[in-house]
C-alpha positions, 0 to 999 in steps of 0.5 A: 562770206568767206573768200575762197583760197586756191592753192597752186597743184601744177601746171595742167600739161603736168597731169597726164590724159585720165592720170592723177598727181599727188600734192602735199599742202600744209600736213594734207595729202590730196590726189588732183586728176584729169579727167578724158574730158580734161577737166580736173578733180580733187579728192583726199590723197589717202584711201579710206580703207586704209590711208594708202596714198591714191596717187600711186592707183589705177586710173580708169575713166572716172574712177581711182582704184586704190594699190593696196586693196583695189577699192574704187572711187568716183574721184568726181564725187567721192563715192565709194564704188568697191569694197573694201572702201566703203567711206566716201571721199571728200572732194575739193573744188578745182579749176585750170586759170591760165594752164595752172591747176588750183585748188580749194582745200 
């Protein structure tokens, strides 16, 4: 069995209530939220409508709209909610260890 990486996004307080940061990690864009329940999320950081950076969209409860187009996805499961999305994104584990939000990409 394969030991999980996790890699360091930032600090939990860097993410606002219901916001969303982008991070660049090894030629990979990821888009890392927080969720009203402060929990976290990972997903790709790219729309898979067109490849528009996420980070930049509106958050509003659990879902991402993207800016270019305003297709929405569920960032806890990927799902594409609103056309023109239509391919789902994939999801990342993440966690909060010490105030410290990781991921596993």
């Amino acid at each position: 069995m394969t030991a999980t990486t996790w890699i360091t996004v930032c600090r939990f307080e860097e993410i606002e209530p219901e916001g969303v940061v982008r991070f660049d990690h090894a030629g990979r864009t990821f888009a890392v939220f927080r969720s009203p329940e402060d929990e976290v999320f990972c997903t790709d950081g790219l729309c898979t409508h067109e490849a528009v950076h996420l980070a930049t969209g509106l958050v509003m409860e659990h879902e991402i709209e993207c800016p270019k187009h305003s297709g929405v996805f569920d960032y806890r499961t990927g799902q594409a909610k609103r056309m023109p999305a239509c391919i789902n994104l994939r999801t990342y584990p993440a966690e909060v260890v010490d105030g410290v939000v990781r991921i596993a990409a």
